[in-house]
N, C-alpha and C positions, 0 to 999 in steps of 0.2 A: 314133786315140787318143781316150779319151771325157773327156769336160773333167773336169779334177782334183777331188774333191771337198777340205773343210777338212780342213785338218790336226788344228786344231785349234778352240776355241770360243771365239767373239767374246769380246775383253775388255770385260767391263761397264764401265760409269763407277766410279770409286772412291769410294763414300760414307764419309762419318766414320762411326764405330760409335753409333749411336742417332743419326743423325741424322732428323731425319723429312722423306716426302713432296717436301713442300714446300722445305726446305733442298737436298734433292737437285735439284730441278726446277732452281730459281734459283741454282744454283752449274752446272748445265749451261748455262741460258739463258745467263749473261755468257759462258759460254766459250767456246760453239758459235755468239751471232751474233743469239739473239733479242730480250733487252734489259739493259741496264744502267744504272748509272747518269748521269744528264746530267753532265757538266762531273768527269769522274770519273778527272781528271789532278791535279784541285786536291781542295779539302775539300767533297764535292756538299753540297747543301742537302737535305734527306729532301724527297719526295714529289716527286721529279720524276725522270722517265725516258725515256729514250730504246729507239728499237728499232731496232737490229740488222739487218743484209740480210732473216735468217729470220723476223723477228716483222714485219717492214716487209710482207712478201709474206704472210705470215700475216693478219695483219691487212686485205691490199688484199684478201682471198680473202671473210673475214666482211663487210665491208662490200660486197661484189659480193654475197654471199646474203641480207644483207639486206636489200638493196636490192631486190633479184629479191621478196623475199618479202612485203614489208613500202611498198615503193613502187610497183612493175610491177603487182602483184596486186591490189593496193589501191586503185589507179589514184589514188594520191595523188599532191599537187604537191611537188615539192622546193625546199625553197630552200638559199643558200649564204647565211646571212645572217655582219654583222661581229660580231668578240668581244666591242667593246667599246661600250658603250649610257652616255648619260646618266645623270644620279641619279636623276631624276625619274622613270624608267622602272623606277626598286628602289623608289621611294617610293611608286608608285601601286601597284607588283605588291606589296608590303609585306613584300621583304625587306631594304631598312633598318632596320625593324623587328622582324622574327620569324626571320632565316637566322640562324640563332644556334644554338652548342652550350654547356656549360657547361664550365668551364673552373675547373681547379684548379693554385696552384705551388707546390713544395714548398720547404720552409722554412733548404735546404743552402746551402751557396756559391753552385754551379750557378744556381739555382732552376729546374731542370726545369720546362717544364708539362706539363699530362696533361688528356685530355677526363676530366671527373670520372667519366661513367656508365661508360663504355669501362674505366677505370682500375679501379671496383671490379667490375664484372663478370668480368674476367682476373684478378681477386684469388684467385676462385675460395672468396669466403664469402659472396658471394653470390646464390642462384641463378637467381634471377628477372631480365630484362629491363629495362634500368632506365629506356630512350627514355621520354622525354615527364616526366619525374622533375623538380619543381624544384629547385632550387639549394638549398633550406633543406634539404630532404629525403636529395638527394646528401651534403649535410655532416653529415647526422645518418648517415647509414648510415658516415661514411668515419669519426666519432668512434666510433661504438657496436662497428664490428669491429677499432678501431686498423690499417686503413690507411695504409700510406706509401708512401713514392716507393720506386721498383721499383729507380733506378738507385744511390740512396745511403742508403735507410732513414730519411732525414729525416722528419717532420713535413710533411702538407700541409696549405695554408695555406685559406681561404675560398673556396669555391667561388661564380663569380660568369660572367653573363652575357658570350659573345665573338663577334661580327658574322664570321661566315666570309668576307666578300664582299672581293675586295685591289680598295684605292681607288686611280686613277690621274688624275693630274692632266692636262691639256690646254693646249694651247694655249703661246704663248712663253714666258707670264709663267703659267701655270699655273692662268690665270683659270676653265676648266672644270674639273669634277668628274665623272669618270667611272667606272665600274666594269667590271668584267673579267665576264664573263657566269657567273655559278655556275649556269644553265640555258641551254638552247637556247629552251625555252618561251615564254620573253618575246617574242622574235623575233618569234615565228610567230604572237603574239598581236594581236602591233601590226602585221603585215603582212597581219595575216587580211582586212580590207576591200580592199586591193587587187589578192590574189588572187581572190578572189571576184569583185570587179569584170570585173579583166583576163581570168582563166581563163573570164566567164561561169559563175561558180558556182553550185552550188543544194545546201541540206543533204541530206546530211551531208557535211559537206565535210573534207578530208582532206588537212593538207600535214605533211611529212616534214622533218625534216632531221637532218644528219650532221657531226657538228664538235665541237671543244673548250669544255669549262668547266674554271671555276677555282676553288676554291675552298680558302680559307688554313687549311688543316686544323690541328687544334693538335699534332697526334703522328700523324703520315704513318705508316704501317708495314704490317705485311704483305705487301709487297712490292706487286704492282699493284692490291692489293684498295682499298686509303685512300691515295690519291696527290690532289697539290694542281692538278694540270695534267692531265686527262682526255680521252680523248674518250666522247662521248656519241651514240645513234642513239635519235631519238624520231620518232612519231607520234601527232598532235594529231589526232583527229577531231570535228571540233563540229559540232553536233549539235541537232534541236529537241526539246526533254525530257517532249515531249508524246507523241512520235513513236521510241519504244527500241524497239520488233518491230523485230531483225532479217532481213534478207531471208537471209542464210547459217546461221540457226542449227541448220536442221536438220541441217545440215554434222556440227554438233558435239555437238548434244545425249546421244549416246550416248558420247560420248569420258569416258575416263575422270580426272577431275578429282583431284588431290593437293591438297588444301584444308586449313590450319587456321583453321577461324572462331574467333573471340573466346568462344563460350560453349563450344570445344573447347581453349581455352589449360591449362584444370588437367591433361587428360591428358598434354597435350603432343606426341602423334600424330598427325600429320596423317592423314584422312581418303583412300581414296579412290572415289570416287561419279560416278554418270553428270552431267553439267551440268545435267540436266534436273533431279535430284534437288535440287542445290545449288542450284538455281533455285525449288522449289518450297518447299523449307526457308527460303529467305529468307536466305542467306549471300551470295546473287549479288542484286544490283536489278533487275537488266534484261536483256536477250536480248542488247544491244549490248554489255554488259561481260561476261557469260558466252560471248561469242563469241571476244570479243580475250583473255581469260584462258584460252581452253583453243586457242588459235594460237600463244600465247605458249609454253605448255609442248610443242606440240606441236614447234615451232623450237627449243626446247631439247631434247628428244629426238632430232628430227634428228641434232645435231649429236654426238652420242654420246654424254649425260648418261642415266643409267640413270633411271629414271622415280621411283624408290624413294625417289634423291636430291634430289626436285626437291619443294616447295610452295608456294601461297600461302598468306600469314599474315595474316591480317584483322589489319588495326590497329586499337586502341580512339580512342576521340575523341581522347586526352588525347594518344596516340603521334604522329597525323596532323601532317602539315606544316598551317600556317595556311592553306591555299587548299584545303584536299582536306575533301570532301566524304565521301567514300569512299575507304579506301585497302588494297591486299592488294601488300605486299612480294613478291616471286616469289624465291625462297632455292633457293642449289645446297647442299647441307651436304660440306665440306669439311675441311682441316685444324685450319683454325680455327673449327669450328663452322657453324651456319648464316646463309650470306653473304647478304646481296641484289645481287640478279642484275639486275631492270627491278623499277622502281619503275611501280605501276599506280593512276595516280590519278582520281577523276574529281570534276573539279576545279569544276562546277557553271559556273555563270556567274561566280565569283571576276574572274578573266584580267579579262574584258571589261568586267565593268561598271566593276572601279576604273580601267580604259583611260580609259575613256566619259567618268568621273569627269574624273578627273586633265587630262585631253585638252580637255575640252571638242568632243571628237569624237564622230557616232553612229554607233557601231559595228555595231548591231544591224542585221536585211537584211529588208526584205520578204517574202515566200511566200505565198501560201493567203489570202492577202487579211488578213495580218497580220503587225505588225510583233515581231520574232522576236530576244530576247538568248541566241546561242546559250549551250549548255553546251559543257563540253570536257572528253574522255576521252581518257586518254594513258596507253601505255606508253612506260617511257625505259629503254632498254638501256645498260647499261656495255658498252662494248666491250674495253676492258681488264682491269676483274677476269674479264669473260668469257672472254679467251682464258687468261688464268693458271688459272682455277678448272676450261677443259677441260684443259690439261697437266696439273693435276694428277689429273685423274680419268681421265688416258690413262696414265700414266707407267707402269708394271711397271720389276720386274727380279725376276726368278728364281734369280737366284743366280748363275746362269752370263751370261744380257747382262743388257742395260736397254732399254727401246724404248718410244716414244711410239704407242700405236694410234690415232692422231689421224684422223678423218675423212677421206676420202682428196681432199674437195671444200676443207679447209683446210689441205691439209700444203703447206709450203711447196715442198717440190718432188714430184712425181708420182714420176718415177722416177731411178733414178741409172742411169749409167752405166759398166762398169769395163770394161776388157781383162782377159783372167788373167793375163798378166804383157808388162813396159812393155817388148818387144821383138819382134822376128821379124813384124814388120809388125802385132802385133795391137793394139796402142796406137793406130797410122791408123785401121785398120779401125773403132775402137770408137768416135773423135772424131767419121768419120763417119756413124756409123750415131748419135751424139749428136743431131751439128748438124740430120739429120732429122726426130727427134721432136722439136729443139724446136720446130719449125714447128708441131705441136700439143699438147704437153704441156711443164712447168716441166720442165729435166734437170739434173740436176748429172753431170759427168763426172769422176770421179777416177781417176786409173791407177798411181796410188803406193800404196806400201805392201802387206803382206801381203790377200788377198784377204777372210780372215776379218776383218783389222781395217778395211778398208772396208766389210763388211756395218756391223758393229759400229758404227763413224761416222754410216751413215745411218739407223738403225735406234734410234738415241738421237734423231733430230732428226724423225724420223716418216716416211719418205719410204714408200710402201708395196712400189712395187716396183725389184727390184736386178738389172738386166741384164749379162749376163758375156758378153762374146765371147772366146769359147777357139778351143784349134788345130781344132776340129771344125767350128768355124762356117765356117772356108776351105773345109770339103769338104762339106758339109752344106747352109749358107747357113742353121743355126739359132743361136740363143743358149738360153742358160741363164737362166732367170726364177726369182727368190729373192721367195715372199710375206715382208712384215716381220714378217706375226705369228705367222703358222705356223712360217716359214722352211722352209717347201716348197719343191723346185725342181719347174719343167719343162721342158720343148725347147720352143721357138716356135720356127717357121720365121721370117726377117727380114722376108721377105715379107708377112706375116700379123699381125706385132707390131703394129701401129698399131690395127689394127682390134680385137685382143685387148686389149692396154693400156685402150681409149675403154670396152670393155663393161663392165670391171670399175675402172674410174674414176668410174662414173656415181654 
């Protein structure tokens, strides 16, 4: 008897009618395991979330390729540094004074607040970009188009400077003053001398880290795109500013670059051009940041972002954070328009010298028979609007299922496992022909339910491939192989599955 084929076809997820993308992603995610919200028995606070078995594993998957890509490769130093630093270490980096959005509340019972740029740019009158906007400016654009509060049509009220940074006090009597890190950067700034010492360093030197920032956003939303509680993956390379011929560029000089520079902002289309080009035009400085911008997009590619949707956006002066010298946003265009993905800055000698300052420590290192304040060039990856922004650029549904085409290097499980039905020894048979692969591949095993609605199940959650043991696999010693996106079958002998599974897992 040849294994059953469906009866019938996978039930999709049930979307509300207009609902978009994204509403469908995040009503699967709560439901199926990969995040929701923290403390979300009581009233959650916005911007803080938790993940799920599936986003937990999802996410140890991104940060094992980034690490392969971005540390191993790089042969950069990692550290694990703590979340929380002194003030003095915000006051010398100068975000006690510049980490700031603008901030508007409206004039209801409520008093809602709202980031002022963020508030009239979703007003949708109007159309320009409003980062780097002062406060007087915000309030003339929120009076001149009669904007209000979105949740009750009230009146908003002054738009006026707010420190993102959450302050935590120390100690018994609360005598320290501390802050929650709204970068990694700092860390790796004020530890840069002792890696160099201890590692035996020499420029350009190169350390890595992976871990949480904070930061007290004023209207959390879009789900994991603007949350207060992050993680974050950067790469600090400093560097002597005398010395940008990179040794890798020829790697990249023909790759094809997704660029919006600032004198291509009226068109509004990003460009796309060989690096060499964008290097000769003068959008790129140096060999060193045209390297790491086109590895950047290249690791977004990887990871299954179509190239179409991918740019950097040269900031103008006014947009740039206070430490950035140079700065090109790296955007996935999405639901919500175009996000930023890794923030790419090069951030000059800023970091160090106010260290030096502040410190009264010299940071700078010898070399070449001179005394040397490096620079420092950094890309900073979100790790969590990045895995929300591939679901959504993975999700389909056809009408008849719904399926995540998720990279098969970050799906939370490689392959599932089923019997065709939970009896007549095939249920044993299929546990353990499980417990095998897991020895080399993530398995989920499920043996309940109609066989269609198990495709169905893992085929929402990404899993690529779906192995059936039926009454033929007792006389055969094959299974049945389901692709997630074709939904092809074929025979693989059991014998031979491990080896088949690893080629097309690569």
């Amino acid at each position: 008897m040849m294994s059953m084929p469906e009866k019938k076809q996978p039930k999709p997820a049930q979307a509300e009618e207009g609902q978009t993308t994204a509403e469908q992603v995040e009503a699967m995610a709560k439901r199926r395991g990969f995040f929701w919200p923290a403390a979300q028995i009581y009233n959650p606070i916005a911007g803080f979330w938790n993940y799920g078995p599936l986003g937990t594993a999802m996410k140890a998957k991104f940060v094992e390729l980034w690490r392969k890509t971005w540390v191993k490769e790089e042969g950069a130093h990692e550290l694990d540094t703590a979340d929380m630093l002194p003030e003095i270490v915000w006051v010398a980096s100068g975000h006690s004074q510049g980490f700031n959005d603008k901030q508007t509340i409206c004039t209801g019972k409520d008093k809602h607040r709202w980031r002022a740029d963020h508030l009239i740019e979703e007003s949708g009158k109007v159309k320009e970009k409003l980062e780097g906007k002062t406060t007087d400016e915000l309030a003339a654009l929120i009076k001149e188009h009669n904007i209000r509060c979105p949740k009750d049509g009230s009146k908003l009220g002054d738009v006026f400077v707010f420190n993102l940074m959450f302050s935590i006090p120390v100690g018994a009597l609360g005598e320290n003053k501390a802050y929650l890190k709204p970068e990694t950067t700092q860390s790796s700034v004020i530890d840069f001398p002792f890696v160099y010492r201890s590692q035996r360093g020499k420029l350009p030197l190169k350390i890595a880290q992976i871990g949480k920032s904070f930061r007290n956003e004023i209207s959390p939303r879009q789900v994991l795109i603007r949350m207060r509680e992050f993680w974050m993956a950067e790469l600090q390379v400093f560097f002597n500013p005398k010395s940008t011929d990179w040794p890798d560029y020829n790697s990249v000089k023909d790759f094809q670059l997704r660029i919006l520079p600032v004198d291509g902002r009226s068109k509004g289309e990003a460009l796309t051009v060989p690096v060499s080009d964008a290097l000769k035009k003068g959008w790129i400085p140096n060999q060193l940041i045209a390297f790491y911008l086109a590895k950047v997009q290249r690791f977004y590619e990887s990871l299954g972002f179509p190239r179409e949707h991918l740019r950097f956006k040269e900031l103008t002066p006014e947009e740039r954070a206070h430490y950035s010298k140079a700065h090109w946003d790296f955007e996935v265009k999405t639901d919500f328009g175009w996000v930023e993905a890794v923030n790419n800055a090069w951030r000059g000698d800023y970091d160090l010298s106010r260290h030096q300052q502040y410190s009264k420590q010299k940071l700078d290192v010898f070399e070449d028979n001179e005394h040397i304040l490096p620079n420092l060039y950094e890309p900073s990856f979100g790790i969590d609007r990045t895995l929300f922004m591939l679901m959504l650029t993975t999700w389909h549904n056809d009408g008849k299922r719904t399926w995540l085409s998720l990279p098969p290097i970050l799906a939370p499980y490689h392959v599932a496992v089923f019997p065709l039905v939970k009896k007549d020894g095939l249920d044993v048979k299929a546990e353990e022909l499980a417990k095998t692969l897991r020895k080399r591949f993530d398995v989920i095993f499920d043996p309940s339910d109609s066989i269609g609605r198990r495709y169905a199940r893992v085929d929402e959650v990404g899993v690529p491939f779906a192995v059936t043991f039926d009454y033929d696999s007792l006389k055969d010693g094959a299974v049945t192989v389901r692709n997630r996106d074709t939904t092809e079958q074929v025979r693989v002998k059991i014998a031979q599955l491990e080896s088949w599974l690893a080629e097309r897992l690569k």
